[in-house]
N, C-alpha and C positions, 0 to 999 in steps of 0.2 A: 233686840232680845238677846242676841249674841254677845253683847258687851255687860245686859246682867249677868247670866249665865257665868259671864266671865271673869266677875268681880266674886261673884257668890263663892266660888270654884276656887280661886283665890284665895279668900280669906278663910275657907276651910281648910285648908292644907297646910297652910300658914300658920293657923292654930293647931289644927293637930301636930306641925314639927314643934312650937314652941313648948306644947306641952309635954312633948318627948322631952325635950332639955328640960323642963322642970321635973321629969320624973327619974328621968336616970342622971342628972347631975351631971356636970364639967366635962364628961367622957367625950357628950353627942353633940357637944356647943359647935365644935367648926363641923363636921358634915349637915351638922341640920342648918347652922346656918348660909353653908354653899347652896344649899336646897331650897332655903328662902329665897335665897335672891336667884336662883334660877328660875324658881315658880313666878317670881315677880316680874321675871324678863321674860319671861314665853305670855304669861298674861299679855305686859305691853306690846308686843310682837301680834299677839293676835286682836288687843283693839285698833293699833295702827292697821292690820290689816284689813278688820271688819270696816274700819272707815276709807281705805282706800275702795273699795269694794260697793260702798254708798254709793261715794262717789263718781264712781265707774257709771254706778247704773244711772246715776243724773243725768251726768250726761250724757250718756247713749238716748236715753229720753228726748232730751233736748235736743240731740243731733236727728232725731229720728222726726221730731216735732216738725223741726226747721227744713228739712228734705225729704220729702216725701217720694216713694218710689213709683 
């Protein structure tokens, strides 16, 4: 759920900077485009981390499965 959330999140923001540059012209091209690719690396940053996070919990599962207390 975390990594739609996070796509969706993404591509609205995304769109709204590009639409900045279409509307105020050549001025806002390099801040919105530092902004894009910001938004784009904090996105990656947080689905690399939502899947470290799976995975975390797998295998605690699996470790918890296998030794029982």
């Amino acid at each position: 759920m975390a990594n739609t959330i996070n796509f969706i999140a993404c591509t609205i923001v995304t769109l709204f900077l590009l639409l900045s540059i279409a509307l105020a012209g050549p001025h806002l091209l390099l801040p919105a485009v530092a902004m894009i690719v910001t938004v784009l690396i904090g996105g990656l940053c947080v689905y690399v981390a939502n899947g470290l996070l799976q995975s975390r919990n797998k295998i605690e599962k699996e470790w918890e499965a296998d030794n029982p207390e």
